[in-house]
C-alpha positions as CSV (number, residue, x, y, z in Angstrom):
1,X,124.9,105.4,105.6
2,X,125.5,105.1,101.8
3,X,123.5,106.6,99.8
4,X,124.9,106.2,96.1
5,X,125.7,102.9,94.6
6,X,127.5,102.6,91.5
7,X,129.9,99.5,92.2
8,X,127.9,97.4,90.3
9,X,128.1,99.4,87.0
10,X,129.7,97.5,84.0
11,X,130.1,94.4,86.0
12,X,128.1,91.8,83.5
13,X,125.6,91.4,86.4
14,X,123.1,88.4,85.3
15,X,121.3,89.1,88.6
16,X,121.6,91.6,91.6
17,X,123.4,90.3,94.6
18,X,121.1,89.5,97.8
19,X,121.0,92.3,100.1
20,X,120.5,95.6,98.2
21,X,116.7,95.4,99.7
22,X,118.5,96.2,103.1
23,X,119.3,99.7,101.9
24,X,116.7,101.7,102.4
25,X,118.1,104.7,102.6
26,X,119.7,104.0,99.0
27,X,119.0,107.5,96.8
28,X,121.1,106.2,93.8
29,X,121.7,103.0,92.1
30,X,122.9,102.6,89.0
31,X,122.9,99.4,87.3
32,X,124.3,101.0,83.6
33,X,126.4,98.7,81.4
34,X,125.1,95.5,82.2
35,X,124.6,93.6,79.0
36,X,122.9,90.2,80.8
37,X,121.1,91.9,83.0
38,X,117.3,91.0,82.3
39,X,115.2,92.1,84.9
40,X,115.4,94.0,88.4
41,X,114.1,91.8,91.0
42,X,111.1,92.6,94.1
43,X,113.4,92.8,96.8
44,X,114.2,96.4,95.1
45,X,111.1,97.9,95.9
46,X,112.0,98.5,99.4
47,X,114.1,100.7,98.3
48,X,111.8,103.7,98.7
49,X,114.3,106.4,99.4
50,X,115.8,106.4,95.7
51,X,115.8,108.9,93.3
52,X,118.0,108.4,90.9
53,X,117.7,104.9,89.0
54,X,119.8,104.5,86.3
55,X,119.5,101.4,83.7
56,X,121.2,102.3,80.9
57,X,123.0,100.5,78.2
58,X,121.4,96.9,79.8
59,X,120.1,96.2,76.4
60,X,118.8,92.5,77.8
61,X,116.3,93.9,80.3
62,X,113.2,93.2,78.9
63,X,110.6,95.1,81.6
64,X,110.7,96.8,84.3
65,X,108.9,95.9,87.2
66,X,105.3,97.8,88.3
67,X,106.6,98.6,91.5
68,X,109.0,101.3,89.9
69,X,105.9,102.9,89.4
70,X,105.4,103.4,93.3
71,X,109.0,104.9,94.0
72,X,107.3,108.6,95.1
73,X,110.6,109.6,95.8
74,X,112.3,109.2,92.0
75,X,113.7,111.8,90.3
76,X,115.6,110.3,87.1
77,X,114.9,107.3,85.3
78,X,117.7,106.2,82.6
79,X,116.4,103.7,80.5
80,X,118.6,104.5,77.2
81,X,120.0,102.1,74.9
82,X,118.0,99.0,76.9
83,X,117.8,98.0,73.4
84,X,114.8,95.0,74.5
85,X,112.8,96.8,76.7
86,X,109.1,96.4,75.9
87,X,107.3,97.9,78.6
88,X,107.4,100.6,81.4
89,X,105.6,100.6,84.5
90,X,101.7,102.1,84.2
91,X,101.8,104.7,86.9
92,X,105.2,106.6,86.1
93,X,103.4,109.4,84.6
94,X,102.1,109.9,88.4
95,X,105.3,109.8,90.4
96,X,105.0,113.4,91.8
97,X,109.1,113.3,92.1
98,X,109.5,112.6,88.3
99,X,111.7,114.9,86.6
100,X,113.4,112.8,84.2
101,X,112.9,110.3,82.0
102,X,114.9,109.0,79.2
103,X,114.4,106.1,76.7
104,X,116.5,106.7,73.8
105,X,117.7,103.9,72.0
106,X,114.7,102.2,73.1
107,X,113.5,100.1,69.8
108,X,110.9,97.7,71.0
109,X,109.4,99.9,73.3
110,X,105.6,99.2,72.9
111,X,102.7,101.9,73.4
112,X,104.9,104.7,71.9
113,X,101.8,107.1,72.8
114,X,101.8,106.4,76.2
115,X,105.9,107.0,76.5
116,X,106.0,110.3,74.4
117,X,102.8,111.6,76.5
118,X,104.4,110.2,79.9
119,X,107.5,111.9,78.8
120,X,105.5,115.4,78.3
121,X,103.9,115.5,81.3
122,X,107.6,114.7,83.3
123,X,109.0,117.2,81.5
124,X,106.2,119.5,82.1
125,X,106.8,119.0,85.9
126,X,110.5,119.6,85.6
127,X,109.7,122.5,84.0
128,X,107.0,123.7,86.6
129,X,109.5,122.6,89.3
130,X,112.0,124.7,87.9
131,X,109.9,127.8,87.1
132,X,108.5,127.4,90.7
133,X,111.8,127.2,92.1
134,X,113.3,130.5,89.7
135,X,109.5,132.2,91.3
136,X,110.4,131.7,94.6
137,X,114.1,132.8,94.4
138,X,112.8,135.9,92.6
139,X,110.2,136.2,95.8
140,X,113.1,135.8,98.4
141,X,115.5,138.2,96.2
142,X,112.6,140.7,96.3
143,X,111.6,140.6,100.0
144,X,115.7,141.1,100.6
145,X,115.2,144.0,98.4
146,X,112.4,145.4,100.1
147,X,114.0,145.0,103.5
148,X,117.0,146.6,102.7
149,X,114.9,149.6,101.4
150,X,112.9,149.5,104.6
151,X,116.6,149.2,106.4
152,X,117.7,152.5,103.9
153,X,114.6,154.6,104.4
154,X,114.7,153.9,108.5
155,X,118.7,154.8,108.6
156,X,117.9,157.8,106.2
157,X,115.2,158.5,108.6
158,X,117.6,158.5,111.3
159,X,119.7,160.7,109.7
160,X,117.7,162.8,108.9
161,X,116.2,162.7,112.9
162,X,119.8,163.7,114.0
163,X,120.7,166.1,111.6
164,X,117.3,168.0,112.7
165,X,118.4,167.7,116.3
166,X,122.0,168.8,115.6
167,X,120.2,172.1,113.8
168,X,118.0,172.8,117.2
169,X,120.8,172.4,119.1
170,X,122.9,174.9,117.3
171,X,119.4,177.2,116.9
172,X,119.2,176.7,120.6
173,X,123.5,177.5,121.0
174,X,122.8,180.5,118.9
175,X,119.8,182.0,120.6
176,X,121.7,181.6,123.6
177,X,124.7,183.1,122.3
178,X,122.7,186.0,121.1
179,X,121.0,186.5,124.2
180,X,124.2,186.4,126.4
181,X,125.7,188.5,123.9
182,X,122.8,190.8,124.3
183,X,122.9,190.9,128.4
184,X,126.8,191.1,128.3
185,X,126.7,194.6,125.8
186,X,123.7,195.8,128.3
187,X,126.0,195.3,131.4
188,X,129.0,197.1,129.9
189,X,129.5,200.5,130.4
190,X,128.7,202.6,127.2
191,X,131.5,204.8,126.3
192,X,131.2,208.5,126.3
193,X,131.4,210.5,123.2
């Protein structure tokens, strides 16, 4: 099952071949370095596996379709130097999976409010994703911790049991060495003076 495409970079594309639609477990396609490349047909939307889509330097694609705005599974969208690009798709700004975005280079991008506050709330979730990830490595690195001190304290513990019972035993080997001692000088004749 392949799951990266990048044959098709640099290739002066016009249009994409039939038959990409029938990858659908496609997770990256890049499409960078096309310079005729003007739009990204419907049979692409199928392709709801993908997470990495990567346009740049296709400075004849004017749009980009609405349905990348329903690819819940993107990650990265590379958009730079598509030098015509006017427009980007409403609803990226709620594509739960959206970590990055880039448009640099992008001149005639229109509704520059929308793209700089689109591009603040993705990197807002990257950067929630990523101190959500560094929380929860900290939370497995302390419960390790904390098990390992349980582990510590318990062998101390059992130390500490067996060195106590090694001391009763000797105790014990000593009170019974005394006491046979004891019996043993009682038994013997005491010698006369």
């Amino acid at each position: 099952m392949r799951r990266r495409l990048k044959v098709l970079e640099g290739t002066g594309l016009r249009e994409l071949p039939s038959g990409l639609e029938g990858l659908a477990a496609l997770q990256h396609l890049s499409l960078a370095r096309n310079s005729w490349l003007t739009r990204l047909p419907e049979a692409l939307s199928t392709l709801t596996a993908l997470r990495v889509l990567d346009l740049e330097g296709c400075p004849a694609l004017t749009a980009l379709p609405e349905w990348t705005g329903t690819l819940q599974h993107l990650q990265t969208l590379n958009v730079c130097q598509c030098r015509a690009l006017e427009t980007l798709p409403r609803d990226l700004d709620a594509l739960p999976a959206l970590h990055s975005l880039r448009v640099h280079g992008c001149e005639r991008l229109e509704e520059k409010t929308k793209v700089e506050a689109t591009m603040a709330i993705v990197e807002a979730r990257a950067a929630l994703a990523s101190a959500a990830h560094k929380l929860a490595v900290v939370q497995a690195e302390h419960e390790a911790v904390r098990l390992s001190s349980k582990r510590l304290q318990l062998a101390a513990q059992s130390q500490l049991d067996a060195a106590m019972l090694c001391e009763q035993d000797a105790r014990a080997a000593l009170q019974s060495a005394l006491s046979q001692g004891a019996a043993t000088a009682a038994s013997c004749p005491q010698p006369v003076v």
